[in-house]
Gaussian input, Z-matrix of N, CA and C with variables (Angstrom, degrees):
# hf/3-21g

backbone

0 1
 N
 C     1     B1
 C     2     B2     1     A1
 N     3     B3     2     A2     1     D1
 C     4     B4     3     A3     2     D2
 C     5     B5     4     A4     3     D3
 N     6     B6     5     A5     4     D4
 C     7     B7     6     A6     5     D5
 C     8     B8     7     A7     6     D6
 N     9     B9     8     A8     7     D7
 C    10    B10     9     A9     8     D8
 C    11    B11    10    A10     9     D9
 N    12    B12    11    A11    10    D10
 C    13    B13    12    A12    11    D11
 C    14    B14    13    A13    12    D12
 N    15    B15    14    A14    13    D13
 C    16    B16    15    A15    14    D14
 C    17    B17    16    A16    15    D15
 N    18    B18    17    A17    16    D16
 C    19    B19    18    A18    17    D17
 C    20    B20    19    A19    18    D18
 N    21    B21    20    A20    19    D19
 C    22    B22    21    A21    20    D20
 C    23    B23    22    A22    21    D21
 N    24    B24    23    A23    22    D22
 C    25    B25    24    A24    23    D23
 C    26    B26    25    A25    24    D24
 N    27    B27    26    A26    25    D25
 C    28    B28    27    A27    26    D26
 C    29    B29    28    A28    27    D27
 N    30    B30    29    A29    28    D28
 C    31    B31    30    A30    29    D29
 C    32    B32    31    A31    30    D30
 N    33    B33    32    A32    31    D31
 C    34    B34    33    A33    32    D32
 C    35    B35    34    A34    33    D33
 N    36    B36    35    A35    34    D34
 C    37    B37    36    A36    35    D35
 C    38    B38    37    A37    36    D36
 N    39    B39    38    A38    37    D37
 C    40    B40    39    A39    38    D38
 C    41    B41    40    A40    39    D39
 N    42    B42    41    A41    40    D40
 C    43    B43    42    A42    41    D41
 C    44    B44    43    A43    42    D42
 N    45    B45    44    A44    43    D43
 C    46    B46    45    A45    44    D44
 C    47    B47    46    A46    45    D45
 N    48    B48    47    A47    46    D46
 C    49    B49    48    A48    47    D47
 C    50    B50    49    A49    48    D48
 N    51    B51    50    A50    49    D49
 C    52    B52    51    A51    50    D50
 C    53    B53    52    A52    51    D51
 N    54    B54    53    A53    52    D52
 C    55    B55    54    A54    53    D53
 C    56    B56    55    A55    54    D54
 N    57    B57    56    A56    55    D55
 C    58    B58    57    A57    56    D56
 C    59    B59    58    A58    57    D57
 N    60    B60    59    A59    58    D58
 C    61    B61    60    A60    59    D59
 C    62    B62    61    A61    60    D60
 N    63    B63    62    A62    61    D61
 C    64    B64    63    A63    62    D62
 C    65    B65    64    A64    63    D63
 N    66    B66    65    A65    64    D64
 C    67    B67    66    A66    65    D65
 C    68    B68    67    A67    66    D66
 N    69    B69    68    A68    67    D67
 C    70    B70    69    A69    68    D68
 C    71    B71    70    A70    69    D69
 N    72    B72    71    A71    70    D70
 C    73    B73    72    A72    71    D71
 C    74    B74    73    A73    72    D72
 N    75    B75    74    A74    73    D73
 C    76    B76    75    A75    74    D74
 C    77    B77    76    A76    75    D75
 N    78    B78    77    A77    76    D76
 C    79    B79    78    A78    77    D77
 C    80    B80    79    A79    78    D78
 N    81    B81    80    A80    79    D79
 C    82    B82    81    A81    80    D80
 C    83    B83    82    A82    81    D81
 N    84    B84    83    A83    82    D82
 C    85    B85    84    A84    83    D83
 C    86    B86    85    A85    84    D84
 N    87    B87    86    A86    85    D85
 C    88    B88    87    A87    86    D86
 C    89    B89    88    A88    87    D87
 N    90    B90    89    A89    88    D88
 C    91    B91    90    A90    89    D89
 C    92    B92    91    A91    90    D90
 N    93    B93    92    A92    91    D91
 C    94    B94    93    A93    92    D92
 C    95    B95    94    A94    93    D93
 N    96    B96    95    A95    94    D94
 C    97    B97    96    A96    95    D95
 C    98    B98    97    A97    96    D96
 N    99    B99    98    A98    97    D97
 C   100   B100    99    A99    98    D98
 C   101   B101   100   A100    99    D99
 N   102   B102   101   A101   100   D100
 C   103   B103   102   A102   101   D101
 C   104   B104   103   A103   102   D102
 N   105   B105   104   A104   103   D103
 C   106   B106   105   A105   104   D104
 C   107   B107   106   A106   105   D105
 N   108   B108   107   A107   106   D106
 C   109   B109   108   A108   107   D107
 C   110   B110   109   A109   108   D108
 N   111   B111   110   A110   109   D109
 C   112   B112   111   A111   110   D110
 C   113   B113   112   A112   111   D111
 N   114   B114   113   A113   112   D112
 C   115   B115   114   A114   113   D113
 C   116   B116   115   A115   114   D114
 N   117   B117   116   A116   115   D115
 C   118   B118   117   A117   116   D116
 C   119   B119   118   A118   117   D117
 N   120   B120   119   A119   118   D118
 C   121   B121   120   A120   119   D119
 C   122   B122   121   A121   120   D120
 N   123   B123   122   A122   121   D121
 C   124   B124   123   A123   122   D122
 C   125   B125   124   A124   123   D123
 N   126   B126   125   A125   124   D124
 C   127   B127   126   A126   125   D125
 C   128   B128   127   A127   126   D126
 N   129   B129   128   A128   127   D127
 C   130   B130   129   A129   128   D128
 C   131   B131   130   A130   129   D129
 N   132   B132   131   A131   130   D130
 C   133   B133   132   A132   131   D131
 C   134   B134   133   A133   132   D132
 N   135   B135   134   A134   133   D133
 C   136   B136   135   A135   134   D134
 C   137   B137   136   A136   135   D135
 N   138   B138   137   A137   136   D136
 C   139   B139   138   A138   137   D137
 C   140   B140   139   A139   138   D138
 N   141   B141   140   A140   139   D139
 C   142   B142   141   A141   140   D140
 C   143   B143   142   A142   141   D141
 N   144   B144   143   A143   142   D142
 C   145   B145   144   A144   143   D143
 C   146   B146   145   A145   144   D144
 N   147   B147   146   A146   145   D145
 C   148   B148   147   A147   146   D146
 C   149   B149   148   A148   147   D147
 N   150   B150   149   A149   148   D148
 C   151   B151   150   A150   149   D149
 C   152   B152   151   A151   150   D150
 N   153   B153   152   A152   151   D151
 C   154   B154   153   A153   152   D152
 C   155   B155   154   A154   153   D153
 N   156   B156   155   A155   154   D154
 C   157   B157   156   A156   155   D155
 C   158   B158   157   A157   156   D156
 N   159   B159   158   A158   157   D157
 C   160   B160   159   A159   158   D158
 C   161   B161   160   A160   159   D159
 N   162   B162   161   A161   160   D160
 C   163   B163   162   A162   161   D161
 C   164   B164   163   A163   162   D162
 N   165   B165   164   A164   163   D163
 C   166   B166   165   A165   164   D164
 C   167   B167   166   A166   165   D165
 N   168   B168   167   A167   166   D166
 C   169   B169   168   A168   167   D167
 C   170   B170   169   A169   168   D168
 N   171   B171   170   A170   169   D169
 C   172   B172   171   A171   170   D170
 C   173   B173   172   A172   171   D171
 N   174   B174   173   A173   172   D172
 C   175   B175   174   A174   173   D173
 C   176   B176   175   A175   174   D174
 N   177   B177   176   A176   175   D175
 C   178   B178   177   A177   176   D176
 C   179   B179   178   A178   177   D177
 N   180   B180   179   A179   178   D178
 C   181   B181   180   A180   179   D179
 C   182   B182   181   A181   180   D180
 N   183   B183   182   A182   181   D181
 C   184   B184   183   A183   182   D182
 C   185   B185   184   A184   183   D183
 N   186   B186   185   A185   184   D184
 C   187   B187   186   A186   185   D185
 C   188   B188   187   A187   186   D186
 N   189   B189   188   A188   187   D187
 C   190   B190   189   A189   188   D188
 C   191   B191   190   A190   189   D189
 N   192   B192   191   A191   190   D190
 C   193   B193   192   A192   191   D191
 C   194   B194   193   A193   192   D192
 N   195   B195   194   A194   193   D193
 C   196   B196   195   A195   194   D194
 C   197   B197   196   A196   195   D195
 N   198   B198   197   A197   196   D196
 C   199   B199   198   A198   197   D197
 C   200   B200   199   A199   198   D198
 N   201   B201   200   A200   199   D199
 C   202   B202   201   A201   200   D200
 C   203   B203   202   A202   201   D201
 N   204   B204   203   A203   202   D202
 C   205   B205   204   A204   203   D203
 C   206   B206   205   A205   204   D204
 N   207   B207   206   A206   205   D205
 C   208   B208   207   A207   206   D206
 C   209   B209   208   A208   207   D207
 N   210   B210   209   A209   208   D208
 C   211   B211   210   A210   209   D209
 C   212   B212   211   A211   210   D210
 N   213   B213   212   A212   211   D211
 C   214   B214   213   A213   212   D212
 C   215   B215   214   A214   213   D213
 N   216   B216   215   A215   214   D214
 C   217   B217   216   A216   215   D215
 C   218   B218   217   A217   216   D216
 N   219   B219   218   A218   217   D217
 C   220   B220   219   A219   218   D218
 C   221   B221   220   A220   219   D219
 N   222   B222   221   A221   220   D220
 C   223   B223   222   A222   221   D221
 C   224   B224   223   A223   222   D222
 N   225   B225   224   A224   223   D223
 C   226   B226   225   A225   224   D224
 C   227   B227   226   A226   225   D225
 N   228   B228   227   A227   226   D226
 C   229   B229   228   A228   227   D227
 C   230   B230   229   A229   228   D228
 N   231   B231   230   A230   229   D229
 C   232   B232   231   A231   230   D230
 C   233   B233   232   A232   231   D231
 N   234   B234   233   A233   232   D232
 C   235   B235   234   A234   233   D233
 C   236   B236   235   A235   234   D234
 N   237   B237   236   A236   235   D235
 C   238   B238   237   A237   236   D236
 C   239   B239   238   A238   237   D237
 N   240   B240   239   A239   238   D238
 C   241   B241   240   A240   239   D239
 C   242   B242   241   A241   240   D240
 N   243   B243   242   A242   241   D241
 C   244   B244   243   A243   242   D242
 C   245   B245   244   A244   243   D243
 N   246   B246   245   A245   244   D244
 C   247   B247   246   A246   245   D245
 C   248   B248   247   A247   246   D246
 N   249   B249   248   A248   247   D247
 C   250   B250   249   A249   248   D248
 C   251   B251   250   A250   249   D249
 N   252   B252   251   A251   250   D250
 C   253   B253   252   A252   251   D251
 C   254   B254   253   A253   252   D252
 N   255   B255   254   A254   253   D253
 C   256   B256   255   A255   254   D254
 C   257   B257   256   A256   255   D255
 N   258   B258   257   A257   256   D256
 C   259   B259   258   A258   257   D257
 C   260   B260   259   A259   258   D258
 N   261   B261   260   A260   259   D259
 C   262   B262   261   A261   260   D260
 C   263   B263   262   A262   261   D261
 N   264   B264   263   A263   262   D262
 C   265   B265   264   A264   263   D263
 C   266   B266   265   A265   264   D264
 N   267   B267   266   A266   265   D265
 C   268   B268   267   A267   266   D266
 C   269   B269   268   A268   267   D267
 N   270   B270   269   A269   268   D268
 C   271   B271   270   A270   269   D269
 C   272   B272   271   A271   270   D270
 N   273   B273   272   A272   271   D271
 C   274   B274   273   A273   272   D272
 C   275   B275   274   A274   273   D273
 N   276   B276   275   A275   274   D274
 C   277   B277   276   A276   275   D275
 C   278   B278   277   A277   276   D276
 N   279   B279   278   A278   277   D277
 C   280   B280   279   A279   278   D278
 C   281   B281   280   A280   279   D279
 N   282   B282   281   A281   280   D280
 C   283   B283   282   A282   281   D281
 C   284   B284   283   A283   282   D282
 N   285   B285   284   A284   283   D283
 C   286   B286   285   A285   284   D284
 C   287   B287   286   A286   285   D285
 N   288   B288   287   A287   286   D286
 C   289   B289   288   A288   287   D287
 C   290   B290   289   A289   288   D288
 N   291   B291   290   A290   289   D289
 C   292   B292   291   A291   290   D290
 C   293   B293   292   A292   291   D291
 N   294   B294   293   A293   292   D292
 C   295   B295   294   A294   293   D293
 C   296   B296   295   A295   294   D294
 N   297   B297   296   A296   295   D295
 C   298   B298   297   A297   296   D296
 C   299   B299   298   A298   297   D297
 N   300   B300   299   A299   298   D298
 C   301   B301   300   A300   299   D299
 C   302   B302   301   A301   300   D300
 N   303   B303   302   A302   301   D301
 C   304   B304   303   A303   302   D302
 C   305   B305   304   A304   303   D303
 N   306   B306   305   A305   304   D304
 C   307   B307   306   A306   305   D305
 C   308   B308   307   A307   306   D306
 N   309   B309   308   A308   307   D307
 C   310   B310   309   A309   308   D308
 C   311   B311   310   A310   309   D309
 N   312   B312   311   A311   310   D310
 C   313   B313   312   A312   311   D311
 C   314   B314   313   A313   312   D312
 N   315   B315   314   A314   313   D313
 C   316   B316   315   A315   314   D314
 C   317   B317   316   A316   315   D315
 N   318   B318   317   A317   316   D316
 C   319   B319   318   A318   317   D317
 C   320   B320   319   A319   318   D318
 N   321   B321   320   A320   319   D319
 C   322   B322   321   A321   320   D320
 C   323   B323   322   A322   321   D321
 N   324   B324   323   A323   322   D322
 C   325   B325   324   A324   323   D323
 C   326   B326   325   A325   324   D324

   B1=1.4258
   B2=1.5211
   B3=1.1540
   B4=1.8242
   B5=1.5848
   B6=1.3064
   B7=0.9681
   B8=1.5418
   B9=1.9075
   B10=1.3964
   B11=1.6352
   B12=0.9248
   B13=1.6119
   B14=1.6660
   B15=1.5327
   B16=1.4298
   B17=1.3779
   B18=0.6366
   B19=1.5646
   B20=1.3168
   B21=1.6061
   B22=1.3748
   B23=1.6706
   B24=1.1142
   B25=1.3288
   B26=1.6187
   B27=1.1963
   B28=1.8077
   B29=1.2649
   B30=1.4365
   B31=1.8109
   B32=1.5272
   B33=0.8954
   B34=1.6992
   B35=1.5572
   B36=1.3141
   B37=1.8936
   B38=1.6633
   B39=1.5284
   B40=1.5912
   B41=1.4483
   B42=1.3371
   B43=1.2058
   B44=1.3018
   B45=1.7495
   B46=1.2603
   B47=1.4584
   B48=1.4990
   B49=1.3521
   B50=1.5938
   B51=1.9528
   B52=1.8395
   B53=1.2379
   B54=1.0409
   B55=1.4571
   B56=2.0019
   B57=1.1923
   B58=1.5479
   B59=1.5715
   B60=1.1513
   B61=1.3150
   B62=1.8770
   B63=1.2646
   B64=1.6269
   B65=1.6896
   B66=1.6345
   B67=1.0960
   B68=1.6611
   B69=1.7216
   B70=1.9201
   B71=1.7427
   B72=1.6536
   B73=1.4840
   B74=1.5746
   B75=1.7683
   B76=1.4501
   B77=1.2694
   B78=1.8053
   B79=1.6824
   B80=1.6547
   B81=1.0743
   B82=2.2835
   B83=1.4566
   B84=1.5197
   B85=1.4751
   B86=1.6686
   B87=1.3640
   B88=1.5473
   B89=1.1989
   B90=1.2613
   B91=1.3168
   B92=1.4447
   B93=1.4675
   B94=1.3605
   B95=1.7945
   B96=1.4676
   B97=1.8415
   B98=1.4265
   B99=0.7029
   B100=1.9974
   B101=1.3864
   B102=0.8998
   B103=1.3992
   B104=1.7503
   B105=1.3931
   B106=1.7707
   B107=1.2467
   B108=2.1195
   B109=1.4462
   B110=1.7537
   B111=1.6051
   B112=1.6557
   B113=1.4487
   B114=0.9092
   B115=1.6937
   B116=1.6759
   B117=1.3362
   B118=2.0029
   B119=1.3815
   B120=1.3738
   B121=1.9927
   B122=1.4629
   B123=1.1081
   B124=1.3287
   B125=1.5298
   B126=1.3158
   B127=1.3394
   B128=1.9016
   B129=1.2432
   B130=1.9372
   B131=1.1474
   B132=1.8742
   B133=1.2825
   B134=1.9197
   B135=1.5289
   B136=1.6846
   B137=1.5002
   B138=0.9964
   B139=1.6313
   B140=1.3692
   B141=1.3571
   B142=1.5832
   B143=1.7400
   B144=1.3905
   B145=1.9756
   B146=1.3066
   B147=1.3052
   B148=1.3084
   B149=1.6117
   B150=1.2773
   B151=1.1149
   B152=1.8568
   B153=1.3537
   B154=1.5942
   B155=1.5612
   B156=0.8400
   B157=1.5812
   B158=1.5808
   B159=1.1339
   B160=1.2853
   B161=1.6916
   B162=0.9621
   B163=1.5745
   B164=1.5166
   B165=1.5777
   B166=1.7077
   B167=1.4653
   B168=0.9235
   B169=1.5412
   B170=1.6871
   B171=1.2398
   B172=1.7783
   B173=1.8043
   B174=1.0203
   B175=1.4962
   B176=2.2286
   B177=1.5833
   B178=1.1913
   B179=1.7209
   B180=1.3068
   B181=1.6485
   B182=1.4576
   B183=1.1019
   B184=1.2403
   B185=1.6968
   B186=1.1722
   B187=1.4613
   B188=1.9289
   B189=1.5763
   B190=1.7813
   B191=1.6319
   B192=1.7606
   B193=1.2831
   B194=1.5873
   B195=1.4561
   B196=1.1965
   B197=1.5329
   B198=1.2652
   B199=1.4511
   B200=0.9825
   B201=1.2988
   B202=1.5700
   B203=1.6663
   B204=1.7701
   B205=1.3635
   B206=0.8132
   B207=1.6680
   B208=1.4914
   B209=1.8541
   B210=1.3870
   B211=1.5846
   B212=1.7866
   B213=1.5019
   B214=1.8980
   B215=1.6355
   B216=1.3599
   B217=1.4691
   B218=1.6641
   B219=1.4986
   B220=1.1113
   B221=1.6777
   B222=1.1462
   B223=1.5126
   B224=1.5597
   B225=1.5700
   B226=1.9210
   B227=1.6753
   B228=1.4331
   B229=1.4566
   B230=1.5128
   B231=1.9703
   B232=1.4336
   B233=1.9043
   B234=1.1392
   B235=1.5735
   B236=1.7520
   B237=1.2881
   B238=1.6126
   B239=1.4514
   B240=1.6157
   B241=1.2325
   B242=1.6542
   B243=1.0107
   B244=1.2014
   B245=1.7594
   B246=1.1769
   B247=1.7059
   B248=1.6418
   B249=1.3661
   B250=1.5296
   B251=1.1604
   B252=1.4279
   B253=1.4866
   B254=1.4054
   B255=1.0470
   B256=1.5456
   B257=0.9933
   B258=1.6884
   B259=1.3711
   B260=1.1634
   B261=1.3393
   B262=1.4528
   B263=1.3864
   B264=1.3389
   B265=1.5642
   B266=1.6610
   B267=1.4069
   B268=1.2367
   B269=1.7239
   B270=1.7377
   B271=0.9762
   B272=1.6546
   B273=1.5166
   B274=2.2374
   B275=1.1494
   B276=1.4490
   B277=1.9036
   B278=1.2008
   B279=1.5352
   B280=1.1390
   B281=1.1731
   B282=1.6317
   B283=0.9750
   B284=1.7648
   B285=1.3253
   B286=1.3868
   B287=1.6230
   B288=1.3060
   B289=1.4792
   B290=1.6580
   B291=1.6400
   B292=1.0444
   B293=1.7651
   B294=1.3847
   B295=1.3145
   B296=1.6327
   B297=1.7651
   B298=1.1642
   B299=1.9692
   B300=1.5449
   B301=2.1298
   B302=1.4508
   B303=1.1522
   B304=1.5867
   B305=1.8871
   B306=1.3388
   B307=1.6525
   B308=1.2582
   B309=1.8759
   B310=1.0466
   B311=1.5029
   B312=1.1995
   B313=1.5601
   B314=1.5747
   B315=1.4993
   B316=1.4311
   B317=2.0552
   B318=1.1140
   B319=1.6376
   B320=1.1206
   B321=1.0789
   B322=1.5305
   B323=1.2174
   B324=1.5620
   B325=1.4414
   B326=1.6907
   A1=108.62
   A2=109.66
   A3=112.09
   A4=100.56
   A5=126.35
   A6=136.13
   A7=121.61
   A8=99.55
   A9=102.28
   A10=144.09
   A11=120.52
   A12=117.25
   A13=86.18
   A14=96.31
   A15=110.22
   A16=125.63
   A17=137.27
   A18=149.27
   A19=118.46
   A20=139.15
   A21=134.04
   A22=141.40
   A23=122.54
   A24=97.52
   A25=109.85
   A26=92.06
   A27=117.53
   A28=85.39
   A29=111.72
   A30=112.69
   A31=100.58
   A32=115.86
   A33=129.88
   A34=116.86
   A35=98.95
   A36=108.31
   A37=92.56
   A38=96.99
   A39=90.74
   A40=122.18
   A41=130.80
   A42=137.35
   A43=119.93
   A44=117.73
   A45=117.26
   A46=111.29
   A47=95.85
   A48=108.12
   A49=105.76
   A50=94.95
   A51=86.43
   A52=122.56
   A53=131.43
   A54=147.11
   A55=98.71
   A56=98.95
   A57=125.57
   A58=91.57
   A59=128.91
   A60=129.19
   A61=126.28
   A62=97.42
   A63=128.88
   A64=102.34
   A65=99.15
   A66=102.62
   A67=90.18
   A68=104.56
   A69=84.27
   A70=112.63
   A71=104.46
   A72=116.75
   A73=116.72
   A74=94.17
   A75=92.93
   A76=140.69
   A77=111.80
   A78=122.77
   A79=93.53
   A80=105.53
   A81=102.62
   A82=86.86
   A83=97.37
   A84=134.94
   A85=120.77
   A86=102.98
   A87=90.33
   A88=120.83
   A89=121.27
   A90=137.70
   A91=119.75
   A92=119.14
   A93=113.18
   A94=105.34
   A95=100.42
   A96=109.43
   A97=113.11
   A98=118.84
   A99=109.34
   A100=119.64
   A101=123.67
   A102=119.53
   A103=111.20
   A104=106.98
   A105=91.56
   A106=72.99
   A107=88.66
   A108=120.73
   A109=91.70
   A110=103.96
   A111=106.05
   A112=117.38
   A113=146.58
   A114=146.07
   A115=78.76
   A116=95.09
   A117=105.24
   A118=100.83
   A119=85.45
   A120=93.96
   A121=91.59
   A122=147.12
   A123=131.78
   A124=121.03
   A125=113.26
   A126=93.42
   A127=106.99
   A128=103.89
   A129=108.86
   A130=119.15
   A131=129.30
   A132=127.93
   A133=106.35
   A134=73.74
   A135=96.03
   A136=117.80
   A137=122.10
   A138=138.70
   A139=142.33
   A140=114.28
   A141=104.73
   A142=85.69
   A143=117.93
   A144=128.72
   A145=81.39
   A146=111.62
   A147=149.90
   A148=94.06
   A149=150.70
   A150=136.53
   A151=127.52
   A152=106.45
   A153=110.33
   A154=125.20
   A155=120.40
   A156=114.73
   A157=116.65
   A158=128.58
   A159=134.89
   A160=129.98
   A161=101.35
   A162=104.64
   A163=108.56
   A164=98.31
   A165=106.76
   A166=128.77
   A167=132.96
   A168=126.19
   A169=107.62
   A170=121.42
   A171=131.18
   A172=94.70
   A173=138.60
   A174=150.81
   A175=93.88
   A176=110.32
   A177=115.90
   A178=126.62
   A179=89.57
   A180=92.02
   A181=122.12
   A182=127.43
   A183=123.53
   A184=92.62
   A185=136.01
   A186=138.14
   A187=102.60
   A188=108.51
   A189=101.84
   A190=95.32
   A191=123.71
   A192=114.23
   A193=78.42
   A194=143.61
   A195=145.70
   A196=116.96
   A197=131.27
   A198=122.16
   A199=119.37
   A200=115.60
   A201=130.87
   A202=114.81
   A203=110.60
   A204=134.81
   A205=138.40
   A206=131.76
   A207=121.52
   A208=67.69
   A209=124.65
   A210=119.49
   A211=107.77
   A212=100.61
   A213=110.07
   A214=82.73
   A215=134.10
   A216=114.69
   A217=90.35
   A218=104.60
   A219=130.01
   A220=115.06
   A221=112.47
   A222=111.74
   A223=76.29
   A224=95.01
   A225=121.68
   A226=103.95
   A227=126.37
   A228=115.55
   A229=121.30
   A230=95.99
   A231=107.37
   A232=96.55
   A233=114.50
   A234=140.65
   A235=86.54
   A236=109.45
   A237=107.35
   A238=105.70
   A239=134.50
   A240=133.42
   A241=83.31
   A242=115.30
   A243=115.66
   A244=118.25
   A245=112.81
   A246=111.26
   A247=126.91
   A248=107.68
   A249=124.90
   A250=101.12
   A251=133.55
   A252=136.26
   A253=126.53
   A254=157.86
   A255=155.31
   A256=117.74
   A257=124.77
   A258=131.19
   A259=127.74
   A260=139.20
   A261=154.79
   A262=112.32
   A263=121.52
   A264=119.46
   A265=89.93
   A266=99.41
   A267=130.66
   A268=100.83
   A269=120.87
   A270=119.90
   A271=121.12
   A272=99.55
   A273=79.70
   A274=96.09
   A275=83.33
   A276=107.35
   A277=100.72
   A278=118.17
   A279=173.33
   A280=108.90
   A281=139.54
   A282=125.39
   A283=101.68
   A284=114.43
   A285=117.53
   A286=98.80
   A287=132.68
   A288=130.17
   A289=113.87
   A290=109.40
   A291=102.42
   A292=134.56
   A293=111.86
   A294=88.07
   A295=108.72
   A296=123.50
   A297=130.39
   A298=111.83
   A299=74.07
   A300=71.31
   A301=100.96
   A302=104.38
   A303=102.85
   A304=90.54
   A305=114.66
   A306=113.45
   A307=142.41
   A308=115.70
   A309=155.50
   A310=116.73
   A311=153.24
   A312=120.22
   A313=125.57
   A314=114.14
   A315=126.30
   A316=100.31
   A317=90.41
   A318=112.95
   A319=97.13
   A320=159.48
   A321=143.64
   A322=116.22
   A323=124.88
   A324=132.77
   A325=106.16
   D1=145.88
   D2=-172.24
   D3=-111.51
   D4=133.05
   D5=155.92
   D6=-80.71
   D7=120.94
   D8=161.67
   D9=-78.87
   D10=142.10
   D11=-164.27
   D12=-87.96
   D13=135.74
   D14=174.23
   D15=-60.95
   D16=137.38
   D17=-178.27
   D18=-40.43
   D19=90.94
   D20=158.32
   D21=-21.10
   D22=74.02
   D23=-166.18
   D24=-138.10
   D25=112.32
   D26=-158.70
   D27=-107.12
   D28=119.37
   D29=164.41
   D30=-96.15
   D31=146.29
   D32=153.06
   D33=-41.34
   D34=125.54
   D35=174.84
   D36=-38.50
   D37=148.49
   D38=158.88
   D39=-91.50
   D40=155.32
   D41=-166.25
   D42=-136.95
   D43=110.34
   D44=-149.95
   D45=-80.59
   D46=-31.22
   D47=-173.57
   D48=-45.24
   D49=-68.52
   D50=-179.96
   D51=-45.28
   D52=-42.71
   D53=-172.88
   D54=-41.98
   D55=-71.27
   D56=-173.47
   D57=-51.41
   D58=-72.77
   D59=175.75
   D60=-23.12
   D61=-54.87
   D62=168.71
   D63=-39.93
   D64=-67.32
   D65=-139.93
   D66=-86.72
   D67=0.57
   D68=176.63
   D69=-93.26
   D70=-11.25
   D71=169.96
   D72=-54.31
   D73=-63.36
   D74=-179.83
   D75=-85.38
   D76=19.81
   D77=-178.77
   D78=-132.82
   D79=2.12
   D80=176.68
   D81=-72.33
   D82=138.48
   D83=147.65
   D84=-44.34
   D85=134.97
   D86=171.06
   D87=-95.51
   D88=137.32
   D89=-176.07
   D90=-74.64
   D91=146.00
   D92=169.35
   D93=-163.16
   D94=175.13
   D95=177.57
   D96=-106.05
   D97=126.87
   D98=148.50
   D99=-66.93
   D100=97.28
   D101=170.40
   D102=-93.25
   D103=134.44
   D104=177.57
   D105=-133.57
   D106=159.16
   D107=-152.51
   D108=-139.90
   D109=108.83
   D110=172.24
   D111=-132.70
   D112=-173.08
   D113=-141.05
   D114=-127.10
   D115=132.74
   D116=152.48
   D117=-55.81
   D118=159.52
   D119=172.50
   D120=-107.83
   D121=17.35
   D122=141.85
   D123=-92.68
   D124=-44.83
   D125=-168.78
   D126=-121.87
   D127=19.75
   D128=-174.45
   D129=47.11
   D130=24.58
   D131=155.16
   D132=-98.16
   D133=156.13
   D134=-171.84
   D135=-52.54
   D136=116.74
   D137=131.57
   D138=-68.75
   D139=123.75
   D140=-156.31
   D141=-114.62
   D142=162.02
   D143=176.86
   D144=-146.17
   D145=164.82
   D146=-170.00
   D147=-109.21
   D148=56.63
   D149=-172.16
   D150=-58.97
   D151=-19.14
   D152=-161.56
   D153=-176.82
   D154=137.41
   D155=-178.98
   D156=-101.76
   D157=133.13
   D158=174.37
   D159=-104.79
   D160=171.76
   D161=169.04
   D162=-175.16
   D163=112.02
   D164=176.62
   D165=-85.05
   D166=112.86
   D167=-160.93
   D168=-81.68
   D169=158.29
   D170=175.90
   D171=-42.47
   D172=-59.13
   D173=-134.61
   D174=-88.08
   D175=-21.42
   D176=-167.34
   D177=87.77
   D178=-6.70
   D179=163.41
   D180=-64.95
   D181=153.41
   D182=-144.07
   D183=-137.00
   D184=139.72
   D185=-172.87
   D186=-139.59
   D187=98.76
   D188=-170.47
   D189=-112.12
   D190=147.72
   D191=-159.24
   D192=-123.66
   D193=167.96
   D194=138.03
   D195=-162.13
   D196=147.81
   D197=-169.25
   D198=-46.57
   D199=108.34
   D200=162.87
   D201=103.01
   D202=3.76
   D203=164.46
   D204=-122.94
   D205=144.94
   D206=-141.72
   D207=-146.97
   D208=107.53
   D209=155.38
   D210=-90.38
   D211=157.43
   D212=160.73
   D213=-119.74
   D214=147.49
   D215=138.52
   D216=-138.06
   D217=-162.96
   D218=-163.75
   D219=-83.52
   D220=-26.97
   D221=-167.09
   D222=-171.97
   D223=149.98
   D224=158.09
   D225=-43.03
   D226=-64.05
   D227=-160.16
   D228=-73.42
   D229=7.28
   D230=178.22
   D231=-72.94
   D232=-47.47
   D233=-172.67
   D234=-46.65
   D235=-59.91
   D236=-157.34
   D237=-76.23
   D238=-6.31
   D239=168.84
   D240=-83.97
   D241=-84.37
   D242=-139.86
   D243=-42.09
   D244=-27.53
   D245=156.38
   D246=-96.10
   D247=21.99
   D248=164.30
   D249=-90.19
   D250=91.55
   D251=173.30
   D252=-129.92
   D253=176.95
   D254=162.03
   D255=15.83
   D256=68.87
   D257=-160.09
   D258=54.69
   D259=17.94
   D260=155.01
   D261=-74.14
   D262=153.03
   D263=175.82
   D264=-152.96
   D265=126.72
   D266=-171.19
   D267=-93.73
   D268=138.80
   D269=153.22
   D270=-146.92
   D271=150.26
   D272=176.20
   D273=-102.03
   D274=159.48
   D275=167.59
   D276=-139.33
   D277=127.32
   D278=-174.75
   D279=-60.08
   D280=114.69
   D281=176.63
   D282=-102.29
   D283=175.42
   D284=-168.08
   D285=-76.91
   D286=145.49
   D287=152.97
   D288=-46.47
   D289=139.34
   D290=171.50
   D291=-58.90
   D292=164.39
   D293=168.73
   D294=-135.01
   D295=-5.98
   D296=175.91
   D297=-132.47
   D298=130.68
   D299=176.57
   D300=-117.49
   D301=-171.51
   D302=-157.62
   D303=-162.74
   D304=128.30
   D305=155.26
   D306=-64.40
   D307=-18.25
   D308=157.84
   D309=-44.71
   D310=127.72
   D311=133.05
   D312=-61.77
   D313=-24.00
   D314=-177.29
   D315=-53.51
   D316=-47.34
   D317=-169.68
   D318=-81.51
   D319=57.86
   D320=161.43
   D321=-114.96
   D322=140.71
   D323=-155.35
   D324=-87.21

């Protein structure tokens, strides 16, 4: 009869950092811009501004930052009415989901 050697099984230290890292990838907000788009008053071609920064949460709450404004609304396309005004046309752009976090600020992706 042959004897088997028991089974090796060394887990890895745990590591909070990665852990922490993980868990800020897969619960971060998605990010986005307001950009609004209006006609020169000289010549009626397009102009684009950077109007605002956003961040939409899993739940659809909506968080928009811009000088001297602090929005909550209901959904992102609340953000894109709400700076579509007096011949302005509001749009977001989407930044990519993250894919690296870092504990650092030096280190940040």
């Amino acid at each position: 009869m042959t004897a088997v050697p028991p089974q090796e099984t060394t887990s890895a230290p745990f590591d909070l950092g990665k852990e922490l890292r993980a868990l800020v990838l897969a619960t971060a907000p998605r990010l986005f811009t307001v950009a609004r788009i209006h006609p020169y008053e000289d010549t009626g071609e397009p102009d684009v501004e950077i109007a605002a920064w956003g961040m939409a949460h899993e739940d659809g709450r909506t968080e928009v930052v811009h000088p001297g404004q602090r929005l909550v609304l209901g959904s992102p396309d609340r953000a894109e009415a709400w700076f579509s005004q007096d011949g302005v046309t509001a749009q977001l752009v989407w930044l990519a989901p993250a894919t690296a976090a870092s504990l650092g600020p030096d280190l940040a992706a």
